[in-house]
C-alpha positions as CSV (number, residue, x, y, z in Angstrom):
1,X,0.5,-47.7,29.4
2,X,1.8,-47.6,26.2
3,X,4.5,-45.2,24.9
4,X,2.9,-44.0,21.8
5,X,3.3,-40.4,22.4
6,X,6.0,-38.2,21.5
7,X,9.1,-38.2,23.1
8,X,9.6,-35.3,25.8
9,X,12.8,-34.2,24.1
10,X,11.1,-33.6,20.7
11,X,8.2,-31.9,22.8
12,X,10.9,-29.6,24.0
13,X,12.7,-29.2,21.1
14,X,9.5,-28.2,18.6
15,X,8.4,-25.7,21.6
16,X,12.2,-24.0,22.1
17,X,11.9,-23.7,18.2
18,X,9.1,-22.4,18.3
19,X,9.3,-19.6,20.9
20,X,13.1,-19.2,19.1
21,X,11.7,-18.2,16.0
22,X,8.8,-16.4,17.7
23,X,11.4,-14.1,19.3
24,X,13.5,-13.9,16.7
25,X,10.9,-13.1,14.3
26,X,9.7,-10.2,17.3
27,X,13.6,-9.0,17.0
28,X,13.1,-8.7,13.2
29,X,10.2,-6.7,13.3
30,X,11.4,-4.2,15.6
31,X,14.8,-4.1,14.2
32,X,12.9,-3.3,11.0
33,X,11.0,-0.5,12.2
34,X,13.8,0.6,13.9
35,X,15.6,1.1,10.6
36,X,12.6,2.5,8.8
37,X,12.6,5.4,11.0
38,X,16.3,5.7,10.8
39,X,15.8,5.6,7.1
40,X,13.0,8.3,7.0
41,X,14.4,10.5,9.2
42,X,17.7,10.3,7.1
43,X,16.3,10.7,3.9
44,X,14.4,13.4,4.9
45,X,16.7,15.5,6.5
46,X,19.0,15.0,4.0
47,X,16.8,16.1,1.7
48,X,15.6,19.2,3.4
49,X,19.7,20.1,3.4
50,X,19.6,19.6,-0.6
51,X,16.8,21.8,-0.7
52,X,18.4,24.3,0.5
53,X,21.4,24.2,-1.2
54,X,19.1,24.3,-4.6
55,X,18.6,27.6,-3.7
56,X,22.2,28.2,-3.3
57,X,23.2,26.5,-7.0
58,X,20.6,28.4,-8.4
59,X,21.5,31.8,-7.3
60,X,25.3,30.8,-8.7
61,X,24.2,29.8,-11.5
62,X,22.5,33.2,-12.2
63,X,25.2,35.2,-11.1
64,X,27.6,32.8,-14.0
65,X,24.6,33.6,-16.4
66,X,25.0,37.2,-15.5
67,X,28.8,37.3,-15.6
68,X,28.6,35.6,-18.9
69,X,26.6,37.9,-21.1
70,X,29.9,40.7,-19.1
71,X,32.3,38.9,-20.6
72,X,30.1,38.6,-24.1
73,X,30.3,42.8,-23.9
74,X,33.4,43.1,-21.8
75,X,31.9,44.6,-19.2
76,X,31.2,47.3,-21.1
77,X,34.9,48.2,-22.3
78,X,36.8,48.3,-25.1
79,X,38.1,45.7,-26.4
80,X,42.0,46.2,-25.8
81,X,43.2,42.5,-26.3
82,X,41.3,39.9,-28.6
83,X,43.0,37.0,-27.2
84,X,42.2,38.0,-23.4
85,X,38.7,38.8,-24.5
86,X,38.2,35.4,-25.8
87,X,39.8,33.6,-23.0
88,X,37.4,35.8,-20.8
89,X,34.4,34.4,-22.7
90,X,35.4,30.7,-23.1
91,X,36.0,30.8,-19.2
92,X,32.5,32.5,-18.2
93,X,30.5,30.2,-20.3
94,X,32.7,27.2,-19.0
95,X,31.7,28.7,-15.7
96,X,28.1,28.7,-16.7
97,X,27.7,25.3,-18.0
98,X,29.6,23.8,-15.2
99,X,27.1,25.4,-12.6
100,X,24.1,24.1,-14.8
101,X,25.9,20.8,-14.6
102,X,26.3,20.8,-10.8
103,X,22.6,22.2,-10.2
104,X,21.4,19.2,-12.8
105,X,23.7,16.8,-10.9
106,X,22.1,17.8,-7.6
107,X,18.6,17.8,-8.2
108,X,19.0,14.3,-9.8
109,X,20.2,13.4,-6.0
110,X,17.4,15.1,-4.6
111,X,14.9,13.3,-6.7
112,X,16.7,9.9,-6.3
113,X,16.5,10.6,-2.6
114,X,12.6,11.4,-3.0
115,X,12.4,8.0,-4.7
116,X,14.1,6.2,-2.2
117,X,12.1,8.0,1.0
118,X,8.5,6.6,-1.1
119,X,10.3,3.4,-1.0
120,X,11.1,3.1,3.1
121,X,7.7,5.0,4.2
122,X,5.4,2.0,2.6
């Protein structure tokens, strides 16, 4: 007989490599989906929380529209003291554009969130 076929420890060895990256590659794949769901179900619940806060920043942001144009008429008062008038104003529309800022701020999150769900559920 002649010995011209391949040695039983490279037989072995191509075979546990094989069934090593078979399995391994099996791991992947589930560890994938695994963190696809995670990542879904994060994104989306997170995003369902945004959503309602919206709704929260919205309403302060017309209540600081609202106390705004008060401070522009003093609430309807007289005017007793120019300098606390104006510091009344400056601090109302301060108010204002900070709560635009923090509503802007926050639907950029939501829609960065929304981006990134598109992303995991393909």
């Amino acid at each position: 007989m002649s010995n011209t076929s391949t040695p039983v420890t490279e037989v072995v060895s191509d075979f546990i490599s094989l069934c090593i990256a078979s399995i391994k590659g099996d791991d992947a794949k589930a560890t994938s989906i695994k963190i696809q769901k995670r990542a879904r179900a994060a994104l989306r619940s997170q995003i369902s929380i945004k959503e309602a806060t919206t709704l929260e920043l919205e309403d302060s942001m017309e209540e600081a529209g609202e106390a705004s144009a008060a401070a522009l008429i003093n609430n309807g008062q007289k005017i007793a003291n120019n300098d606390q008038y104006l510091r009344n104003l400056i601090a109302a529309d301060a108010k204002l554009k900070a709560t635009k800022e923090s509503l802007k701020k926050h639907v950029e999150v939501i829609d960065f969130l929304k981006a990134q769900l598109a992303l995991v559920s393909k």
